[in-house]
C-alpha positions in Angstrom: 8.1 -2.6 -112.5 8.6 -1.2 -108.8 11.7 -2.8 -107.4 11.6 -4.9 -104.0 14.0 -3.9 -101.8 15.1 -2.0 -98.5 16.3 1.7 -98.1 19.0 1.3 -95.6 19.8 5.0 -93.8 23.4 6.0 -93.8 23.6 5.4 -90.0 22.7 1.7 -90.6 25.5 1.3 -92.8 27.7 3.0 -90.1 26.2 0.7 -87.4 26.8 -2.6 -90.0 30.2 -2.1 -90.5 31.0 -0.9 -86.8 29.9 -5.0 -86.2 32.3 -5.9 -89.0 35.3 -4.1 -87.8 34.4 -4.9 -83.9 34.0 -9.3 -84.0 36.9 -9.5 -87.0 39.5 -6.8 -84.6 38.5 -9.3 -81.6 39.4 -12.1 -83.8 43.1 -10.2 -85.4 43.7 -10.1 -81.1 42.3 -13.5 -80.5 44.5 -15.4 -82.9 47.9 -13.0 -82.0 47.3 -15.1 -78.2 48.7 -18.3 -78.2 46.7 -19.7 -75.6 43.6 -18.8 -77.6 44.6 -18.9 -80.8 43.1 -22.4 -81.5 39.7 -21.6 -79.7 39.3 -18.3 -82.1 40.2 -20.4 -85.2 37.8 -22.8 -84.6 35.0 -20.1 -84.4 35.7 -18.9 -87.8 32.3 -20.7 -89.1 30.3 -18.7 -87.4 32.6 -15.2 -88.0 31.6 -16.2 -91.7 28.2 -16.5 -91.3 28.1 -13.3 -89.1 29.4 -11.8 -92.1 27.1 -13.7 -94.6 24.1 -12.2 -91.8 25.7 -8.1 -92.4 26.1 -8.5 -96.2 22.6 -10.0 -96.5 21.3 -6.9 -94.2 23.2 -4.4 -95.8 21.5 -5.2 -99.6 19.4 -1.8 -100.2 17.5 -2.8 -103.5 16.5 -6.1 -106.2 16.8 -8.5 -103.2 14.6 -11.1 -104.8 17.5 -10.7 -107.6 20.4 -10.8 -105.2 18.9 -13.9 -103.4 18.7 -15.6 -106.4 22.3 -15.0 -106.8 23.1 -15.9 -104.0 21.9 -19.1 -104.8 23.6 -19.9 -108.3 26.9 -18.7 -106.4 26.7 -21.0 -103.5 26.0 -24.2 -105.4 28.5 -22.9 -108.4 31.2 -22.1 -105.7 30.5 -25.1 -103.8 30.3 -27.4 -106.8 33.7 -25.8 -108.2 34.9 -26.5 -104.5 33.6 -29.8 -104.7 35.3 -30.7 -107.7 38.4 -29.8 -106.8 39.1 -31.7 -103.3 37.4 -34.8 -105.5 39.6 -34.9 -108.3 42.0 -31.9 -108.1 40.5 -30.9 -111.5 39.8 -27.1 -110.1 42.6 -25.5 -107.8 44.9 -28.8 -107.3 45.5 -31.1 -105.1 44.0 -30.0 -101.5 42.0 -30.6 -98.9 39.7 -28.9 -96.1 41.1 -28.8 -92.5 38.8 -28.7 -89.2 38.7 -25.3 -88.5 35.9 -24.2 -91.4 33.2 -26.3 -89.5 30.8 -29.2 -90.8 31.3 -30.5 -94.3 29.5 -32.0 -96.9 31.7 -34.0 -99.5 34.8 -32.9 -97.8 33.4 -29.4 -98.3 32.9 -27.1 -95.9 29.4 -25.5 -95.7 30.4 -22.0 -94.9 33.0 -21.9 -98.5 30.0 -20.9 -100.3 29.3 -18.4 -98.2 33.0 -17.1 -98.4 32.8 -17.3 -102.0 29.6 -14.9 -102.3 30.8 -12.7 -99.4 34.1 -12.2 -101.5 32.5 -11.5 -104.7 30.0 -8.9 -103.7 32.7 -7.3 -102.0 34.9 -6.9 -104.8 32.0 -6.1 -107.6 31.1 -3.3 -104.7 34.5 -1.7 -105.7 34.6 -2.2 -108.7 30.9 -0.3 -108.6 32.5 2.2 -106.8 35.0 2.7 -109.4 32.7 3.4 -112.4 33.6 0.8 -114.4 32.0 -0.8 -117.2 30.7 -4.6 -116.5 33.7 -6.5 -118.3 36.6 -4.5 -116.5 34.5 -4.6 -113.6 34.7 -8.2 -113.7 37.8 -8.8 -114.6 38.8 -6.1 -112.1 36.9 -7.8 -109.4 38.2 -11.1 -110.3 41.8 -9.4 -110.0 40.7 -8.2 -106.2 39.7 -11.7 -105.2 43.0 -13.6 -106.6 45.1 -11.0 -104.9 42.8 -11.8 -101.6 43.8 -15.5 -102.3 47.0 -15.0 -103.0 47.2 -13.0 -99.1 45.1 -15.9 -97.5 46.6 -19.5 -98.8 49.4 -19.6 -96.5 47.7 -18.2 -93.4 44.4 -21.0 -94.3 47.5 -23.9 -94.4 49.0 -22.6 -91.0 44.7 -22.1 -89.1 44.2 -25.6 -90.6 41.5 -24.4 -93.0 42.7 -26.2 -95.9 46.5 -28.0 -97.1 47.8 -28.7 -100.5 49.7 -31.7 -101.4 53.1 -31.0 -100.0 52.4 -27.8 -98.9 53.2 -26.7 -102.2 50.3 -24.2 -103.5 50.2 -24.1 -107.2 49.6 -21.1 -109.9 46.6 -23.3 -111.5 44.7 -22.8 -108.3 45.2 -18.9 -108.9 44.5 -19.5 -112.5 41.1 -21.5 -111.5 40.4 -18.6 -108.8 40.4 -15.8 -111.2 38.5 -18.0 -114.0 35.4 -19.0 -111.7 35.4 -15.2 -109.6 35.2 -13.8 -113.1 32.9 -16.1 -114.5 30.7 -15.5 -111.4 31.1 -11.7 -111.6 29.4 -11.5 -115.5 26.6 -14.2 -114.1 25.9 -11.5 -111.2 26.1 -8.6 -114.1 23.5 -10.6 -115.4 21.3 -11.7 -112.4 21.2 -9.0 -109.9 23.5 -6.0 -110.6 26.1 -5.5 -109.0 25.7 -2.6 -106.3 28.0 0.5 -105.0 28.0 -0.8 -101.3 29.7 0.5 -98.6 28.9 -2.5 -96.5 30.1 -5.3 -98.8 33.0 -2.9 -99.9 34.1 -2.4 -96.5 33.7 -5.9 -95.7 36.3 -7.0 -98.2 39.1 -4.6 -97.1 38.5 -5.9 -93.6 38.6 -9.4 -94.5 42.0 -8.4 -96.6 43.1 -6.7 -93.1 42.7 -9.8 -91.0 44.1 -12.2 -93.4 47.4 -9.3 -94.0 47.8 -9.3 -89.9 47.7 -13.3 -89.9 50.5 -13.0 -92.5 52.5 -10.9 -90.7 52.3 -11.3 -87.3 
């Protein structure tokens, strides 16, 4: 069966990730001034859907697949999500902040999209790597809890999201690597995971601008 897809030339990818590394370095300088830092928090929606937008351009084969994905992760993720600010069943006990945008059930639309952008960008390098699919989960599952382990204290200090006291617990590490690897087979199994330089790029950017938060 001929697949349904887009060849994207090597100069597209360039261009892609030229876009990534350009609006997330304005936003690493836009949050380090303190007179702007609350305007370029709050515009972190749509930096997430501009990233949703290059991820979803960059996909080069099987995009009825990958859209269907895409699909089962955002309702999954945002279930899971869902879930957890309800009952503190998933994660612990937290709660979204304003600067993630509109919500629906105390859940902010654009986590889904965070959750899918995450994953393919972490399956990508695992791709990259050669591994077979269960390391490549649980490898890509380790990328992503290392991700959240960098990002939880700069999300409580941008009002993204706050835990009861402050205090963020191991379960919600224990629930992150559980559901990113649980997701990773169900992509194995949907859409096949892909070796691309995009979504790969993507995540080590994201992991740059969350690193700078932490440390400056």
């Amino acid at each position: 069966m001929k697949k349904i897809g887009v060849n994207i030339p090597p100069y597209k990818n360039s261009i892609l990730i030229g876009i990534l590394a350009l609006f997330y370095t304005v936003g690493i300088i836009g949050t380090q001034l303190e007179d702007y830092r609350s305007y370029f928090l709050s515009l972190s929606p749509f930096n997430l859907l501009l990233s949703f937008v290059v991820a979803a351009l960059a996909l080069n084969h099987r995009i009825k697949e990958h859209f269907l994905f895409f699909l089962c992760c955002y309702l999954l993720s945002m279930f899971a999500e869902w879930i957890g600010t309800s009952t503190g069943y998933l994660f612990g006990s937290y709660y979204y902040g304003k600067n993630l945008g509109t919500m629906v059930l105390g859940v902010p639309l654009v986590i889904g999209l965070n959750w899918w952008i995450l994953l393919i960008g972490a399956s990508s390098i695992s791709t990259f790597l050669k591994l077979k699919p269960l390391p490549a989960a649980i490898f890509g599952a380790f990328l992503m809890t290392a991700l959240d382990l960098i990002m939880e204290p700069v999300a409580i200090k941008s009002d993204f999201w706050h835990w009861q006291n402050e205090q963020i617990p191991i379960y919600n590490y224990v629930c992150w690597f559980i559901l990113a690897f649980l997701l990773m087979l169900l992509q194995q199994k949907m859409s096949k995971p892909e070796a691309n330089k995009v979504h790969a790029a993507l995540f080590l950017i994201i992991t740059l601008f969350f690193i700078t938060q932490l440390l400056f």
